[in-house]
TIGU-80267 format. One record per residue (C-alpha): residue number from 1; residue in three letters; z, y, x negated. Coordinates in Angstrom, 2 decimals. Layout:
<fiza n="NUM" res="Ala" Z="Z" Y="Y" X="X"/>
...
END
This chain:
<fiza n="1" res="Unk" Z="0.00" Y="0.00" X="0.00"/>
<fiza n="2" res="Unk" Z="-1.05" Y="3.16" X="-1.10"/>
<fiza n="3" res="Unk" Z="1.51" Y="6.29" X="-0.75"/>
<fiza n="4" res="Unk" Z="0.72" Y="10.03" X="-0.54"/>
<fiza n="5" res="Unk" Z="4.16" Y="12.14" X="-2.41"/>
<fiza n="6" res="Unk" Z="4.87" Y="15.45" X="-4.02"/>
<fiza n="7" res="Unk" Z="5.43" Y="14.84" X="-7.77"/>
<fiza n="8" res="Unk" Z="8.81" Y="14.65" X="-9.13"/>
<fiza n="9" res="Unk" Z="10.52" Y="14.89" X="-12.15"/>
<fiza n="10" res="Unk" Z="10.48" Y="11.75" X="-12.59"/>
<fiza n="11" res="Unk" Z="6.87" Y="11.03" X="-12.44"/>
<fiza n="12" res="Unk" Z="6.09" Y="13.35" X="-15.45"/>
<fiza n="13" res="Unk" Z="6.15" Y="10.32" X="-17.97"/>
<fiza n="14" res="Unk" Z="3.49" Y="8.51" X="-15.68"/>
<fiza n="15" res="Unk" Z="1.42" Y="11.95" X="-14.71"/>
<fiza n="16" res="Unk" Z="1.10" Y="12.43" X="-18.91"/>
<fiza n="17" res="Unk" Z="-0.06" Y="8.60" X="-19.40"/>
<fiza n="18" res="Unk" Z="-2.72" Y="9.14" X="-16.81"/>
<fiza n="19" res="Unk" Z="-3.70" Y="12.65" X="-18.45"/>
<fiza n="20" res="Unk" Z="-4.09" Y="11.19" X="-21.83"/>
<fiza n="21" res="Unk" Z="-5.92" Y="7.79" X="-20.97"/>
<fiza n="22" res="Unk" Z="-8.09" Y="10.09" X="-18.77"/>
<fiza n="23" res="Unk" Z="-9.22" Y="12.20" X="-21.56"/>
<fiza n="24" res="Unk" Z="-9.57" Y="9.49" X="-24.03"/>
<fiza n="25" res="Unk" Z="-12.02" Y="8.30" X="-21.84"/>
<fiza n="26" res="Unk" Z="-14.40" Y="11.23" X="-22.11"/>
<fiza n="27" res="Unk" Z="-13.89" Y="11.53" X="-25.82"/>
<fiza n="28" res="Unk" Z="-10.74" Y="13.65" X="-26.24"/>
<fiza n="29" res="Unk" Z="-8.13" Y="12.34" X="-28.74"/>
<fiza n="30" res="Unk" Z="-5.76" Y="14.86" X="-27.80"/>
<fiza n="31" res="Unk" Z="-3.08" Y="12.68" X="-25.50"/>
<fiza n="32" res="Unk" Z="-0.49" Y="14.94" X="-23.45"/>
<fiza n="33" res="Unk" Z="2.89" Y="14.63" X="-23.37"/>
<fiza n="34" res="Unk" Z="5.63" Y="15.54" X="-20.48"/>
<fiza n="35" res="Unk" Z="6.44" Y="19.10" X="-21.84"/>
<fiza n="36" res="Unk" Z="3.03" Y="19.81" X="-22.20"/>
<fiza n="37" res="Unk" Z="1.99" Y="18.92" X="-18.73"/>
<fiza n="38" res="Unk" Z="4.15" Y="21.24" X="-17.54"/>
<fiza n="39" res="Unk" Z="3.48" Y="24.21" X="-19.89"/>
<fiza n="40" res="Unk" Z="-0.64" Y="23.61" X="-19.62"/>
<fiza n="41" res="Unk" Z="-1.48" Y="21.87" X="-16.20"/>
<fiza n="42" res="Unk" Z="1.59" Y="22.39" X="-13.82"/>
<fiza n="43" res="Unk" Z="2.64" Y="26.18" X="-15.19"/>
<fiza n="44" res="Unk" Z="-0.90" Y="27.06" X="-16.33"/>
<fiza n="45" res="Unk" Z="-2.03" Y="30.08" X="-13.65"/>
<fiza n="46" res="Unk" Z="-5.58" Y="30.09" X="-15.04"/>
<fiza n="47" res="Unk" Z="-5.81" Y="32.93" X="-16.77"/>
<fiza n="48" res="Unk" Z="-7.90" Y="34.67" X="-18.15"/>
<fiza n="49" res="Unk" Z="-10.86" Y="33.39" X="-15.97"/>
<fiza n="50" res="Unk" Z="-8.41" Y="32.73" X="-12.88"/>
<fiza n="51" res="Unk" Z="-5.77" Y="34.39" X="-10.94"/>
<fiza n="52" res="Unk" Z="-3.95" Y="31.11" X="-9.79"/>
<fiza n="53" res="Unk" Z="-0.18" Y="30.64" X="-7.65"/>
<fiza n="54" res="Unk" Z="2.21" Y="27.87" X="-9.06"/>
<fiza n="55" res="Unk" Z="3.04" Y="25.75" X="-5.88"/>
<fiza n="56" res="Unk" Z="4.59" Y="22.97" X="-6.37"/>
<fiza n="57" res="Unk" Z="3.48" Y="21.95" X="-2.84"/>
<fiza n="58" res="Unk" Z="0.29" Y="21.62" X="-4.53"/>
<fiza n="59" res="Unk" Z="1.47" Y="19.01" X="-6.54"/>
<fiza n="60" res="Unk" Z="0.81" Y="15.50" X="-5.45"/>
<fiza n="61" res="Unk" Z="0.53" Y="12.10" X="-6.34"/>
<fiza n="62" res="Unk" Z="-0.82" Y="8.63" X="-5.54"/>
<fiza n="63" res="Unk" Z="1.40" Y="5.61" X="-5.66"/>
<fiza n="64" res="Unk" Z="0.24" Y="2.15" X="-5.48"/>
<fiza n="65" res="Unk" Z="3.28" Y="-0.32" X="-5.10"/>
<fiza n="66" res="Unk" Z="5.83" Y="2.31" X="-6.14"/>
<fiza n="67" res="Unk" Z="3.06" Y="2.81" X="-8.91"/>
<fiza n="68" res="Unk" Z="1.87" Y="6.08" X="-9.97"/>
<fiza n="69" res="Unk" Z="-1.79" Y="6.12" X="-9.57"/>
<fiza n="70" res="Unk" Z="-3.28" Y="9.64" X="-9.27"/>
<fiza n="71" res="Unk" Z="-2.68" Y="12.89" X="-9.31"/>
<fiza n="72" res="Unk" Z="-4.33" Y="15.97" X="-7.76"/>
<fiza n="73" res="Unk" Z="-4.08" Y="19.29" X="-8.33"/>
<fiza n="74" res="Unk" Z="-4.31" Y="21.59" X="-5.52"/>
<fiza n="75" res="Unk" Z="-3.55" Y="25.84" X="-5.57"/>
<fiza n="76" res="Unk" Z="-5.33" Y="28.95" X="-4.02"/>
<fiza n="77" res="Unk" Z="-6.04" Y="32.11" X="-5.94"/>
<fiza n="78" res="Unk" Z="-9.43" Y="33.95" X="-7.32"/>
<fiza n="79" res="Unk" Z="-10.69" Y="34.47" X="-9.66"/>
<fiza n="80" res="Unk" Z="-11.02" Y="37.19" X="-12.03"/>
<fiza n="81" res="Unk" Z="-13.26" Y="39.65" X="-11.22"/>
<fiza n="82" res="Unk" Z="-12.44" Y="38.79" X="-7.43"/>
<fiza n="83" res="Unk" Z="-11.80" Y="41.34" X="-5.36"/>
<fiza n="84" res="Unk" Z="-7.52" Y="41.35" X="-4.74"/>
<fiza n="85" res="Unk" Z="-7.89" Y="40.76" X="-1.57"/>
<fiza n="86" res="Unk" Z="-9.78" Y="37.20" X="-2.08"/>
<fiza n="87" res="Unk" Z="-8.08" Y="33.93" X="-1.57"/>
<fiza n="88" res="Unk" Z="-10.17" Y="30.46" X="-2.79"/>
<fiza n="89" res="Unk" Z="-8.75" Y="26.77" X="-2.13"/>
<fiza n="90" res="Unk" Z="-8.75" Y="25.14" X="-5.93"/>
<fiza n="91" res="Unk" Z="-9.21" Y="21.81" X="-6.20"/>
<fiza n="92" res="Unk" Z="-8.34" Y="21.88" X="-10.08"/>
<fiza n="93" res="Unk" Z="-8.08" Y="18.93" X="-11.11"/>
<fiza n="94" res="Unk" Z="-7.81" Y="15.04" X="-9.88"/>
<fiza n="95" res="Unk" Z="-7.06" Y="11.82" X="-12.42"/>
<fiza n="96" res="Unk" Z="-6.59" Y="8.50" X="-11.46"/>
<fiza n="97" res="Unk" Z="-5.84" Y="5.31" X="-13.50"/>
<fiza n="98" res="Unk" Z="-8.80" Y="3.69" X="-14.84"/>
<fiza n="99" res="Unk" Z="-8.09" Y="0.58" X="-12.77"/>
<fiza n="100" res="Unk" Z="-7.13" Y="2.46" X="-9.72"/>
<fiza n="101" res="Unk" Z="-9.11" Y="1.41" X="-5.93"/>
<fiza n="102" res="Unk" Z="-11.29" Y="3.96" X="-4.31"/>
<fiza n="103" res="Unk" Z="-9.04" Y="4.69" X="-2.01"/>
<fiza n="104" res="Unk" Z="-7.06" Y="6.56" X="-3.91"/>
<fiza n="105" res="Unk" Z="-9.38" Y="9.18" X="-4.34"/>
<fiza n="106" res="Unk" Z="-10.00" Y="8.92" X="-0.61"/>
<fiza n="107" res="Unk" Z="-6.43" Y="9.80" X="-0.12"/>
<fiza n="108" res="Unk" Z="-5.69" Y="11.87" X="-2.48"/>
<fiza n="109" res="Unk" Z="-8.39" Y="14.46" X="-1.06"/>
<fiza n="110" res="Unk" Z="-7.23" Y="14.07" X="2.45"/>
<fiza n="111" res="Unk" Z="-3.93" Y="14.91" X="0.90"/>
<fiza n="112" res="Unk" Z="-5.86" Y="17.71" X="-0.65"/>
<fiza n="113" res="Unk" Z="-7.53" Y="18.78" X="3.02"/>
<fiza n="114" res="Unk" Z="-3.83" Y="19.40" X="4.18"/>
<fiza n="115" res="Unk" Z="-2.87" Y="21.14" X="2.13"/>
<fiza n="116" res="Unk" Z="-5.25" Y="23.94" X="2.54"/>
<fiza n="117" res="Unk" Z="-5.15" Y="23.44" X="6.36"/>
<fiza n="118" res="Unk" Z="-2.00" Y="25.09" X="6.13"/>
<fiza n="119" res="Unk" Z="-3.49" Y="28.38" X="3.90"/>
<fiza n="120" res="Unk" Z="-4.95" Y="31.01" X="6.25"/>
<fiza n="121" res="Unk" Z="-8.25" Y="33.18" X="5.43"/>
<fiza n="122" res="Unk" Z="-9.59" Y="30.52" X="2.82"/>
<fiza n="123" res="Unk" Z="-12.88" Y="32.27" X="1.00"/>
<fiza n="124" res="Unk" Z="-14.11" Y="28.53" X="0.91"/>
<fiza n="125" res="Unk" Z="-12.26" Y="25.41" X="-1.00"/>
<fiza n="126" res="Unk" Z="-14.18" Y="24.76" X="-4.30"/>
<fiza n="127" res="Unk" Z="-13.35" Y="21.86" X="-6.58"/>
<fiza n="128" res="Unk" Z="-13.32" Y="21.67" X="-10.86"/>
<fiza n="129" res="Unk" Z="-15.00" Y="25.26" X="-11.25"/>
<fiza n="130" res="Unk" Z="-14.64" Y="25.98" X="-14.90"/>
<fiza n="131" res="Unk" Z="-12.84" Y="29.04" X="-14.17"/>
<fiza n="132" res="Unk" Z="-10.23" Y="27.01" X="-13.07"/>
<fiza n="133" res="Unk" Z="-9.79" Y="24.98" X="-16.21"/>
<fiza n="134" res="Unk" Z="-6.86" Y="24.13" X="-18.53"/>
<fiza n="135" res="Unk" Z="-7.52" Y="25.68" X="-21.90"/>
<fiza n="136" res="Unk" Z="-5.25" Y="23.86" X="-23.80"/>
<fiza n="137" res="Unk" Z="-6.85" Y="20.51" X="-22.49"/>
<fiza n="138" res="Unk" Z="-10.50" Y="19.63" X="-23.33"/>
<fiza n="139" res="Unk" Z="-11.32" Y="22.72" X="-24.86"/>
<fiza n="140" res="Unk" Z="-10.84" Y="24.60" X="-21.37"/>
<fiza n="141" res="Unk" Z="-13.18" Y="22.28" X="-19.54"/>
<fiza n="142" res="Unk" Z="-11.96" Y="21.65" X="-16.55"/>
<fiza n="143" res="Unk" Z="-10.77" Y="18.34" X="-15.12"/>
<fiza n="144" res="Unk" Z="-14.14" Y="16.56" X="-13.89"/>
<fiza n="145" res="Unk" Z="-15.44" Y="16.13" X="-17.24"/>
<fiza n="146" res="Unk" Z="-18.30" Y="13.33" X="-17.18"/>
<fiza n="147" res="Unk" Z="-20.53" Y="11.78" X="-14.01"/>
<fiza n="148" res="Unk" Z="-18.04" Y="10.15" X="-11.66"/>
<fiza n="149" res="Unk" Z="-19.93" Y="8.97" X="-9.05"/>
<fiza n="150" res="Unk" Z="-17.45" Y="7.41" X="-6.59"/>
<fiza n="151" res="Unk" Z="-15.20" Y="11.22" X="-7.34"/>
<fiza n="152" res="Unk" Z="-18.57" Y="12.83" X="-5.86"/>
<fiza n="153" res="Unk" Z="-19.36" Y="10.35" X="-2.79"/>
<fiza n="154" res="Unk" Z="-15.61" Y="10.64" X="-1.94"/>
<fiza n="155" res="Unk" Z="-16.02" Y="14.80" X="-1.99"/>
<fiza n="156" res="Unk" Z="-19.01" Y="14.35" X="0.26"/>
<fiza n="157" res="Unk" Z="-17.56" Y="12.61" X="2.51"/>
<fiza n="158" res="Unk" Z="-14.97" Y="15.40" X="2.58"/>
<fiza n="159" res="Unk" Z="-17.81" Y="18.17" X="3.22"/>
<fiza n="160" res="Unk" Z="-18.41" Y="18.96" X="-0.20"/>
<fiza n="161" res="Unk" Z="-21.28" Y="19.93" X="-1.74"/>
<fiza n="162" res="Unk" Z="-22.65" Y="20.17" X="-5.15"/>
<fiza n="163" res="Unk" Z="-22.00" Y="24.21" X="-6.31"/>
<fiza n="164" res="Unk" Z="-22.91" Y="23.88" X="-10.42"/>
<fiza n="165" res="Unk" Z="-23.98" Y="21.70" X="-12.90"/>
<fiza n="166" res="Unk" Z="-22.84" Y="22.84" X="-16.76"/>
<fiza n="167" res="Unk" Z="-24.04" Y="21.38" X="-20.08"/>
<fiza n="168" res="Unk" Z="-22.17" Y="21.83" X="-23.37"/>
<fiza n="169" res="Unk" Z="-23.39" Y="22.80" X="-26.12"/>
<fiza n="170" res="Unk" Z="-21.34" Y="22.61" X="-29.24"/>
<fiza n="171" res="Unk" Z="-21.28" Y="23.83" X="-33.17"/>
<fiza n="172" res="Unk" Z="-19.19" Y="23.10" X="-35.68"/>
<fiza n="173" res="Unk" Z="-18.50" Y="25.57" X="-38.77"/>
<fiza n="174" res="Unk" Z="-17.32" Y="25.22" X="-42.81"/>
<fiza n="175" res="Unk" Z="-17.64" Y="28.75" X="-43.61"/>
<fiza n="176" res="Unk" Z="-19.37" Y="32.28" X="-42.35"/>
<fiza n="177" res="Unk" Z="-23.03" Y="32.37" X="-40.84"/>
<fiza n="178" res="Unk" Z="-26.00" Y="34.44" X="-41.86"/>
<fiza n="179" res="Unk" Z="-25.82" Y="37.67" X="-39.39"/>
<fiza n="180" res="Unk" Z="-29.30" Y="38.57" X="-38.13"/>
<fiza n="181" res="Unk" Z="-29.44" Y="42.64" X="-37.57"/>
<fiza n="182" res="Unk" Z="-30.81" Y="43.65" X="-34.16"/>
<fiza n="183" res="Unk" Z="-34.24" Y="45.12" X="-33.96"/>
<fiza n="184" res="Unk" Z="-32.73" Y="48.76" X="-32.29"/>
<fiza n="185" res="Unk" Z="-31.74" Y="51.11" X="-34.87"/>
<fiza n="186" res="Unk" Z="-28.18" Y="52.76" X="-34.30"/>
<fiza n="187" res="Unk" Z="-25.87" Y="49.80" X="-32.73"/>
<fiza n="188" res="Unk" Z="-22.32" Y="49.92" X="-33.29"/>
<fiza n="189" res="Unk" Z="-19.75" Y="47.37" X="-32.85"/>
<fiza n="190" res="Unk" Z="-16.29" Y="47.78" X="-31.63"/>
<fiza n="191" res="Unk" Z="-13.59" Y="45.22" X="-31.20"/>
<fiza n="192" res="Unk" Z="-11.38" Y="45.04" X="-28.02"/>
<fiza n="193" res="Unk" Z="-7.80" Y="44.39" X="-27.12"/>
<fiza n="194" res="Unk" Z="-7.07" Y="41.04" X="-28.51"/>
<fiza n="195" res="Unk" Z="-4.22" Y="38.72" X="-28.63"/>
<fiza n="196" res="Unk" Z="-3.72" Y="35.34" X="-30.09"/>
<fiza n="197" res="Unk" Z="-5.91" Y="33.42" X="-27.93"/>
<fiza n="198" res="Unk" Z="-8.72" Y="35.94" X="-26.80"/>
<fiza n="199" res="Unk" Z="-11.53" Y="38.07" X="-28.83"/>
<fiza n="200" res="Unk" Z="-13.84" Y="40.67" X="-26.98"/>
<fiza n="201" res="Unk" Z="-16.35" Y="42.60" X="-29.17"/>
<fiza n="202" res="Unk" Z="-18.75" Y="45.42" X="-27.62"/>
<fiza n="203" res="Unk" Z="-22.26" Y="47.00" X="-28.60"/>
<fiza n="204" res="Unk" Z="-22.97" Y="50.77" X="-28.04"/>
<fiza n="205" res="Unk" Z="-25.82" Y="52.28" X="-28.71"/>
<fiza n="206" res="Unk" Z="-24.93" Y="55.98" X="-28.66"/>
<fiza n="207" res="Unk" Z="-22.33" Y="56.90" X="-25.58"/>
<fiza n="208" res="Unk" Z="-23.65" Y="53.49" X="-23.92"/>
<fiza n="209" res="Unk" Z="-22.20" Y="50.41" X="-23.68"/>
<fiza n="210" res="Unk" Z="-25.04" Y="47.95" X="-24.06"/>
<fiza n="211" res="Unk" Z="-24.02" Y="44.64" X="-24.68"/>
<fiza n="212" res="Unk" Z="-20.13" Y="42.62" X="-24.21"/>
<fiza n="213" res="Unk" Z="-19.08" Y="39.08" X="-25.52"/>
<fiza n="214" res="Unk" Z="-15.74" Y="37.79" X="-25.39"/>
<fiza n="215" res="Unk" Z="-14.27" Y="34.06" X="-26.67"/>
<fiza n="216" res="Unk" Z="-11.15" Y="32.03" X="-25.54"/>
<fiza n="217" res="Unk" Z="-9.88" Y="30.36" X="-28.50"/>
<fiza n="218" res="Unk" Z="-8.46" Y="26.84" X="-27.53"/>
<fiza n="219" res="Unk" Z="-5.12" Y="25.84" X="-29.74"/>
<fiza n="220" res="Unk" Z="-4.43" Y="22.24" X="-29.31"/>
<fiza n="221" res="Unk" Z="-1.36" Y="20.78" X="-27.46"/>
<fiza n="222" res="Unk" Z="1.15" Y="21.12" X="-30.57"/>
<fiza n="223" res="Unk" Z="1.29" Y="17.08" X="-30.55"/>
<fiza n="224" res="Unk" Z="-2.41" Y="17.03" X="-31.36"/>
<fiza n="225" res="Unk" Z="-3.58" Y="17.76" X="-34.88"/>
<fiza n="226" res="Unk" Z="-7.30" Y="19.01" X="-34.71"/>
<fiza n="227" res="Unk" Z="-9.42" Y="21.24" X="-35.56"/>
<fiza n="228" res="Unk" Z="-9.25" Y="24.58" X="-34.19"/>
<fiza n="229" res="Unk" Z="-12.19" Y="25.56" X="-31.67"/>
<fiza n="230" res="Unk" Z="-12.75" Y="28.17" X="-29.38"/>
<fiza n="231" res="Unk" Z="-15.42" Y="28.60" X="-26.14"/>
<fiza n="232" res="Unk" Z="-18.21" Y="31.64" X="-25.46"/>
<fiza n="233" res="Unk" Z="-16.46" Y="32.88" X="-22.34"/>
<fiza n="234" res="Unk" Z="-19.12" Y="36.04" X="-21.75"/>
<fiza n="235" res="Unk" Z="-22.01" Y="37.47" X="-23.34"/>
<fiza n="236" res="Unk" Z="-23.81" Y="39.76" X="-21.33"/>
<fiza n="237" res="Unk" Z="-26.61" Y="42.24" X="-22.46"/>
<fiza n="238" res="Unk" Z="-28.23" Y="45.25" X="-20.37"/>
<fiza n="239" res="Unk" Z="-31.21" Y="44.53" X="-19.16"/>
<fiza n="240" res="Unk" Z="-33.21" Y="47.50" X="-20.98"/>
<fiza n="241" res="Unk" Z="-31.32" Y="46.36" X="-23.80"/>
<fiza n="242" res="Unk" Z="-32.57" Y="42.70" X="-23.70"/>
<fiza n="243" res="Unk" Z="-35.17" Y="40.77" X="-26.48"/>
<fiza n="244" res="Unk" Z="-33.78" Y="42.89" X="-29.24"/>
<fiza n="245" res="Unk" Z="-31.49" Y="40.76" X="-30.99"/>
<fiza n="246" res="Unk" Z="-28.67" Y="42.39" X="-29.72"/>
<fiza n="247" res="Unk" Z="-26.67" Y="39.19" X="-28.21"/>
<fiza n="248" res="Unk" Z="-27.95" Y="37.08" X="-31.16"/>
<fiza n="249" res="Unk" Z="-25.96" Y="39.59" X="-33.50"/>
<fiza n="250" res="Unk" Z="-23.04" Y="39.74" X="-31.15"/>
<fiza n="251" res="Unk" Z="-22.43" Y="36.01" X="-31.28"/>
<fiza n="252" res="Unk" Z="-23.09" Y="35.41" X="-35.18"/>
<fiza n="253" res="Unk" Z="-20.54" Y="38.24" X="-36.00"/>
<fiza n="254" res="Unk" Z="-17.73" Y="36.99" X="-33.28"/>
<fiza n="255" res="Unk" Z="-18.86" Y="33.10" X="-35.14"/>
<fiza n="256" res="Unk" Z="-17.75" Y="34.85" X="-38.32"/>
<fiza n="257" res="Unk" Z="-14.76" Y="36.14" X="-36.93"/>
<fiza n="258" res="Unk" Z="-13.42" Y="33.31" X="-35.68"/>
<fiza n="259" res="Unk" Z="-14.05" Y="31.45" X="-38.63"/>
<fiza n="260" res="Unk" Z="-11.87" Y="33.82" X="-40.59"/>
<fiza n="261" res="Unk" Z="-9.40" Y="33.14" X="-38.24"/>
<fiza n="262" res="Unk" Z="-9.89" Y="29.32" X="-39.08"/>
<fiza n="263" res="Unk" Z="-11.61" Y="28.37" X="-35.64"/>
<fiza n="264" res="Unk" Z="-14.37" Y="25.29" X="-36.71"/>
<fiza n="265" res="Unk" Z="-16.36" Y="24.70" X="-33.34"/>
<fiza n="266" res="Unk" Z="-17.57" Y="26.92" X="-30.38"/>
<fiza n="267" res="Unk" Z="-18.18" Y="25.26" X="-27.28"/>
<fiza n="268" res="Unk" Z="-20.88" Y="27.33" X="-24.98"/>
<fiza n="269" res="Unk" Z="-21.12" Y="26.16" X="-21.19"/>
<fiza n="270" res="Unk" Z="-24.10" Y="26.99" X="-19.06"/>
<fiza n="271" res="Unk" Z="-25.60" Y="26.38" X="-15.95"/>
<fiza n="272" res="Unk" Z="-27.99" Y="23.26" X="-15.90"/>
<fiza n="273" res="Unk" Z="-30.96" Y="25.65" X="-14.82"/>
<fiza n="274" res="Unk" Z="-30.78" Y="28.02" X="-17.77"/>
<fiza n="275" res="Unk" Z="-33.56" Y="27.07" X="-19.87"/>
<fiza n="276" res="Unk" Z="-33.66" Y="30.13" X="-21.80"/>
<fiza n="277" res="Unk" Z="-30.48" Y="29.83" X="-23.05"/>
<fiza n="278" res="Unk" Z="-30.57" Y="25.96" X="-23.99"/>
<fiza n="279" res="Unk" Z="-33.54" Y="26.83" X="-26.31"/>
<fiza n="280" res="Unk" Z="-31.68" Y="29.67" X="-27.74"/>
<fiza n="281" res="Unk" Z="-28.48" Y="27.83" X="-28.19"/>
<fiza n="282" res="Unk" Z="-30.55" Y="24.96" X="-30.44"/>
<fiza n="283" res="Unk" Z="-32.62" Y="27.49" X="-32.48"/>
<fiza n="284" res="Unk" Z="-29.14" Y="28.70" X="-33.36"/>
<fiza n="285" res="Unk" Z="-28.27" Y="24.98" X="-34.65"/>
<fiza n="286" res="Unk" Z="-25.88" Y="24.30" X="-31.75"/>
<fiza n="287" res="Unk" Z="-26.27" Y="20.68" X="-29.95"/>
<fiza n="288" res="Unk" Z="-25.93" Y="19.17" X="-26.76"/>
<fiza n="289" res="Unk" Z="-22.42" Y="17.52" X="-25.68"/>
<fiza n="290" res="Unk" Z="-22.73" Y="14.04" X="-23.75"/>
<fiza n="291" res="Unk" Z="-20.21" Y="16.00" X="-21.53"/>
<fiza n="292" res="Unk" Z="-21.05" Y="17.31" X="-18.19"/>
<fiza n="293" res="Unk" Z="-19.15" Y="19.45" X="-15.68"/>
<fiza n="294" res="Unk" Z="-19.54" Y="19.79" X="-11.98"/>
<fiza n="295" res="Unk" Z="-18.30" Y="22.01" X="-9.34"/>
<fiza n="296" res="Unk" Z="-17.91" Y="21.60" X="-5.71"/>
<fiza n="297" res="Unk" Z="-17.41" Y="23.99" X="-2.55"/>
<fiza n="298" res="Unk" Z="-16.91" Y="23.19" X="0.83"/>
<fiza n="299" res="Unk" Z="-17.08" Y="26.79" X="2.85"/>
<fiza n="300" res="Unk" Z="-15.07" Y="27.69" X="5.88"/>
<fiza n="301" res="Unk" Z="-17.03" Y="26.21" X="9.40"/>
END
């Protein structure tokens, strides 16, 4: 018999077991333990893409036999550049034993569905958007990390339907990059705020501001010893502005940044449809991750 329950305290030793086996799974070597699933998945309120509440009631798990068997991860917020007034149903993340039935899934979503029944002016649920990922786990990811079919029939049968497709492209770095100059005479750079985590850098040409890109650096859970990466979280260029090398430059001198700051692979998501930027990404010597991430939205009726 399969049982629907808040998570307790109790279950944290379980939850992490199931967090770790699920990411070694999809390649990830970094295993969580019971602190860290509460610092970086329970306590996490997505910044800096997300604006996320910590409810507990969001919290629940799937017990086979008195067995803990999955876990979802349910909240509402919005995200960033969101309007204040917008509330979204997250779906952020749902892990299951590798051996568990189908039926957990099932329930585990219905679980999820009753939740947000109770949450009133819902901009639409939407399940595993990036912007609602973990970055301390898989490089800021997300939780739906690789091509889980029977995870996708069971959110169609819930209403769901397929909002994004990402690939991954990854590089990894021993030491500073060439830095190709932009073909517009009289671009300056200028850094942003930054803290530990987070690195913004800005092009003006004259009084305008032209071009933005900004990284997330991604520090391991302390148990995990590896190397240091960080992701392209925005790189945006005028339009008048575009085909002239400016983003190119942008990106090789935040690379060289963050490899003074001892950061050894980016991580760039994209949409599936961008084209443009897949051929650009492997002229720069960045490759393709097996990894794939999908999102999900199911909008009010």
């Amino acid at each position: 018999m399969i049982e629907i329950t808040p998570l307790y305290q109790d279950d944290l030793p379980s939850l992490a077991a199931i967090w770790s086996a699920t990411l070694a799974r999809h390649g990830f070597d970094c295993g969580l333990n019971e602190d860290e699933i509460i610092e970086h998945v329970l306590l996490h309120g997505g910044e800096p893409r997300a604006i996320l509440a910590i409810d507990p009631k969001g919290w629940l798990v799937a017990r086979a036999d008195g067995v803990l068997v999955g876990f979802v991860h349910c909240t509402v917020g919005r995200w960033a550049e969101d309007d204040p007034e917008t509330l979204r149903g997250i779906v952020r993340a749902l892990v299951t034993t590798a051996d568990a039935s189908p039926a957990v899934v099932d329930l585990l979503l219905k679980a999820a569905d009753r939740y947000f029944d109770g949450k009133q002016n819902l901009e639409g649920v939407f399940a595993f958007p990036l912007a609602a990922g973990y970055p301390r786990i898989a490089f800021g990811r997300g939780a739906m990390l690789g091509e889980d079919w029977a995870l996708m029939e069971a959110l169609g049968r819930r209403g769901f339907k397929l909002a994004q497709r990402w690939l991954f492209y990854e590089r990894r770095f021993h030491g500073p990059i060439p830095e190709h100059m932009p073909q517009l005479p009289g671009v300056a750079l200028f850094w942003q705020d930054e803290d530990e985590d987070h690195l913004g850098l800005v092009a003006r040409h004259g009084m305008d501001e032209i071009a933005i890109i900004q990284f997330l650096q991604y520090p391991h859970p302390v148990s995990c010893a590896q190397p240091v990466a960080a992701g392209l979280y925005r790189l945006q260029v005028q339009p008048d502005y575009q085909r002239q090398g400016i983003g190119r430059w942008l990106l090789e001198r935040g690379i060289n940044h963050l490899v003074a700051r001892g950061v050894q692979r980016l991580w760039v998501d994209i949409p599936h449809e961008d084209t443009r930027a897949q051929s650009r990404l492997l002229r720069m010597g960045f490759h393709e991750s097996p990894l794939r991430g999908y999102s999900f939205v199911r909008m009010p009726r």
